[in-house]
N, C-alpha and C positions, 0 to 999 in steps of 0.2 A: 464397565469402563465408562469414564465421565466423557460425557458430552462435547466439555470444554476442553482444546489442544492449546490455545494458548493465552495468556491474562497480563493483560500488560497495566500496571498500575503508576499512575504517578513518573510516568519515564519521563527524566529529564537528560538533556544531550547537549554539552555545551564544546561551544570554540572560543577556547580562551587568543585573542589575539592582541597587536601590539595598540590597536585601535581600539580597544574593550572587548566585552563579551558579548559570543552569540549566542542566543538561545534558538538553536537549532529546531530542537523539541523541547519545550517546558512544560514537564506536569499532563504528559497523555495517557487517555486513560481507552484502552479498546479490549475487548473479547472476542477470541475466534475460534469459531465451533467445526467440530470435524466434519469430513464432507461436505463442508461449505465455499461457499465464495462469497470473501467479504473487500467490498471496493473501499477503497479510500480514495476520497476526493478532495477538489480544494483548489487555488489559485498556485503558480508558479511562488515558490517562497514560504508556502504554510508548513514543509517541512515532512514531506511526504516520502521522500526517498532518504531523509536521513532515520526516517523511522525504521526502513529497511535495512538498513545499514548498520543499526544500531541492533538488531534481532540477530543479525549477522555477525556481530561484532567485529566489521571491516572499515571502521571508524577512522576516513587518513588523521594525520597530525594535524593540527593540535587539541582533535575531537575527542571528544571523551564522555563516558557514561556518569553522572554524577550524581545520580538520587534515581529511586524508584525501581520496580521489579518487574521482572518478567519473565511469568511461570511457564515453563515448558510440560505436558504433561505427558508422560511416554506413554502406548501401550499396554504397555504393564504393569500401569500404576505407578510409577516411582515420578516423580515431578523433581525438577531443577530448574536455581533462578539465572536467565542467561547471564541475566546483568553481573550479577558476582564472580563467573567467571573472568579468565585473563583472555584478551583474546588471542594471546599463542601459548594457550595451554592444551594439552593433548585433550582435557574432556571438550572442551570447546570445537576444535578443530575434527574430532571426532561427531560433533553435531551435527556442523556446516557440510552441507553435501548431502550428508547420508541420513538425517531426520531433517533438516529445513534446507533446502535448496534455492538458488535463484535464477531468474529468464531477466538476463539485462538488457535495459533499453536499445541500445546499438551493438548488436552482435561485433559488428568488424571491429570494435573496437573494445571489444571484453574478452575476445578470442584472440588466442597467438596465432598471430600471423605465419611464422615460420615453422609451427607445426600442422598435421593432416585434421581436421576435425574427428578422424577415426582415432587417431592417439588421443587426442582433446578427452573426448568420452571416456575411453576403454582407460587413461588414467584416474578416474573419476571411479571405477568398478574396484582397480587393485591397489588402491590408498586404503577404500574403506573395506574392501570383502576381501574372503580369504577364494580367490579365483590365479587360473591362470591366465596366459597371456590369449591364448587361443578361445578361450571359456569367453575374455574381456571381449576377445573380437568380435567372436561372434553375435554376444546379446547385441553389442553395438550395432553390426550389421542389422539386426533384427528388431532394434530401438529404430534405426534410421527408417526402418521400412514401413514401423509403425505410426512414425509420422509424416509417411506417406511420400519419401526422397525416392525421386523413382531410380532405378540402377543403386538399391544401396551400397552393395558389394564393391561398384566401383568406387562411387561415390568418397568412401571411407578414408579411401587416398586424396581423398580432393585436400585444396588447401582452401581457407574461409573466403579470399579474395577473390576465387574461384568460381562461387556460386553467388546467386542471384541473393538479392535481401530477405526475400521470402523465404527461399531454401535455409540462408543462414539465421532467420529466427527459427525454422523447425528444427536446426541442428542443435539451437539451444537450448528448445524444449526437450531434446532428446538429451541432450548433459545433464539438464536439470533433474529429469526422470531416472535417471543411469543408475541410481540405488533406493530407487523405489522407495521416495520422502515419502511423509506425513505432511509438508507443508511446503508451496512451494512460491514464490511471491515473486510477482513479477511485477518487472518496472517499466509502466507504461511500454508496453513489448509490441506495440504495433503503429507507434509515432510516424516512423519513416514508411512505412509501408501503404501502397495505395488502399483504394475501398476493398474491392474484390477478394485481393492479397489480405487483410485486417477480417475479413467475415470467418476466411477459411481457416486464419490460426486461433479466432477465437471460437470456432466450431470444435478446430483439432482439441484444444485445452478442456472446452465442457466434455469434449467422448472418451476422453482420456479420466478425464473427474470421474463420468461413472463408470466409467471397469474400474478403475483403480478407487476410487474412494479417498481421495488425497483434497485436502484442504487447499483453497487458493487466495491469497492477499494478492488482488490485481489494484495496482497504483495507477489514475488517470483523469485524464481531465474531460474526456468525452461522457457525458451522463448519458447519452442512447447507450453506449456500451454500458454502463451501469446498469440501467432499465432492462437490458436485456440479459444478461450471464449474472448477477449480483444477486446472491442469498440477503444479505446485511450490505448496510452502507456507513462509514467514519466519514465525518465531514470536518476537516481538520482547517486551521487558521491559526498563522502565527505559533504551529508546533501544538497546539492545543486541540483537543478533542470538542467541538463545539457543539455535534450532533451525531448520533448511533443509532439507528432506527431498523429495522426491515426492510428490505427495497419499497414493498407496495405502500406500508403506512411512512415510509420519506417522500413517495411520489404523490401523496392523495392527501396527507395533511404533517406537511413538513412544519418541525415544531421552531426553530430557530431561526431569526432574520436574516443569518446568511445564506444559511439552504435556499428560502425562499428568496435570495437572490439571484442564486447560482441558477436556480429551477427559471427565472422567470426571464433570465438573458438567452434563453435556449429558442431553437426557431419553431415556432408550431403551427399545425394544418390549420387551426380554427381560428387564428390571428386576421380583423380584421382589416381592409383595406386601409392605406395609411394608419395603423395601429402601429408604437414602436415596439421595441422588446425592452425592456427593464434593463438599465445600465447602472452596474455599481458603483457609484461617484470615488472617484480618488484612486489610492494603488496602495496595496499592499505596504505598511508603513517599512521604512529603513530600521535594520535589525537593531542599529545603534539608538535610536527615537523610538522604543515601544509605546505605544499610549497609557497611560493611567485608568484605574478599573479595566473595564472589558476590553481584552482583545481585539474589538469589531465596532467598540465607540464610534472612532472617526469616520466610519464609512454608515453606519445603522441608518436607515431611517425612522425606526422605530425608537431612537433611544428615549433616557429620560433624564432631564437636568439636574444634579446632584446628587444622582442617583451611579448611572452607570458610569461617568465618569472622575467617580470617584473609586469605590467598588468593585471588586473583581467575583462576577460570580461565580459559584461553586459549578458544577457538575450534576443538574438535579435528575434523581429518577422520575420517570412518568411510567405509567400503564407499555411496556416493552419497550421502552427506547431512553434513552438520557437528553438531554439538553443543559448546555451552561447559558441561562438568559436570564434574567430577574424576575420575567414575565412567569416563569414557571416557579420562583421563590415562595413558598405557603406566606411567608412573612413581609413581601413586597408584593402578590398579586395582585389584591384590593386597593394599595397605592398606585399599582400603573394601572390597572386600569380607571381608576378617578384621573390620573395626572395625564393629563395632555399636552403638555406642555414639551416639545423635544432641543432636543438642542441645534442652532444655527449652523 
């Protein structure tokens, strides 16, 4: 059985609107390896959860998939591209749920209020399996306990308004689980939640990884929680894939100027007295103003004059990891490193 559960090539994700177009995600390119955990990082805006949404294929209007693949690779050898499906076609809807699942950001407001999170579930068992209603309940009851709801039994009845933030992220880890995915992606799933409450769901998620062996796409912006649960790391910007590395060779020699911005704004033990932290100059540009060449021009300190912004560089391989820089170009690297010269 192959390695690789899913291959996203080239996805592009556009919102055609009355202001122009968005490019949600242009052109990303990730691999995610089974029983793993692969983060995707990045600033508010690089297009992280439409990435999600897009695997999902729960794309609101006037979003749309419009170039590029993305291989699913079952079990059993048979592979499909999500992207080519409809997303209210039965093989589609047959996916979602029951082979890729999701943990959304704000429970209370991903869940139906006016139903019990024990319906929530146990509907989630008799869509896709062939169970009864009592069969549904019970795993439920028994999903809930596994992730540690004390009283599941009663619990079952509860309605999501009901329970605490904490309880209602575990309820959704338990949705998420309910038919036993292969992949399960979760969007930034512990935002609202204090410190304490944030250790123990992202404890629950890795003890659940190893008994179950389920793949995880955790979407976030905290890189301690990367550094610590993260097999693989996507370092995305502007819908683009800009860095893919292993957690320890992204934390010890990060190949791309973004990363190494993102890493260098982070607060650390060994920071000397009055030492700053590295600030990324500017903001994430306006989806309508992309910049010309790279992605990451306007903000780079490292860029190079006629070069990068002009230019859009490709997606290069290195020794286990990818980078789009120029610095990594066979054909540009003995130019940048003679040209010193960066842009104002």
């Amino acid at each position: 059985m192959s390695d690789i559960l899913l291959e996203i090539r080239n996805l592009s994700t556009y919102f055609e609107t009355r202001s122009g177009v968005v490019k949600a995600v242009d052109g990303l390119d990730l691999t995610l390896r089974r029983n793993h955990t692969m983060c995707v990082v990045g600033e508010s805006g690089s297009g992280k959860s439409m990435t999600a949404s897009s695997i999902l294929q729960i794309l609101k209007r006037p979003g749309r998939i419009v170039s590029g693949e993305m291989i699913y690779h079952f079990r059993d050898g048979r592979t499909v591209d999500i992207a080519r499906l409809d997303p209210n076609s039965k093989q589609m809807r047959a996916i979602r749920g029951k082979y890729i699942s999701m943990i959304f950001q704000e429970p209370m407001t991903s869940m139906s209020p006016v139903h019990t999170i024990g319906s929530q579930i146990s509907e989630m068992m008799l869509v896709h399996e062939d169970v009864s209603k009592a069969e549904a309940k019970a795993r439920t009851i028994e999903l809930l306990t596994r992730v540690r709801i004390p009283d599941a039994a009663a619990r079952f009845s509860s309605y999501p308004f009901q329970l605490s933030g904490g309880m209602r992220q575990r309820a959704m880890i338990a949705m998420a689980l309910a038919c036993r995915p292969d992949l399960v992606i979760a969007d930034e799933p512990t935002t609202a939640l204090d410190v304490t409450t944030q250790a123990n769901v992202l404890n629950l998620m890795r003890e659940i990884q190893r008994e179950s062996g389920i793949s995880i796409m955790l979407i976030t912006h905290d890189l301690g929680v990367v550094a610590e649960v993260a097999d693989d790391v996507t370092v995305m910007y502007l819908g683009r894939t800009m860095e893919q590395a292993n957690v320890f060779d992204l934390f010890n020699a990060p190949k791309h100027p973004y990363t190494r911005a993102l890493l260098g704004s982070v607060p650390r033990l060994d920071l000397q007295r009055g030492e700053r932290l590295t600030q990324i100059r500017g903001m994430v540009p306006n989806p309508f103003a992309r910049p010309t060449g790279c992605p990451f021009v306007t903000r780079c300190p490292e860029r190079r004059f006629g070069l990068c912004d002009r230019q859009e560089p490709d997606l290069y391989r290195l020794d286990g990891s990818t980078s789009r820089c120029f610095q990594h170009d066979p054909v540009h690297a003995a130019a940048w490193a003679q040209n010193d010269e960066v842009l104002a």
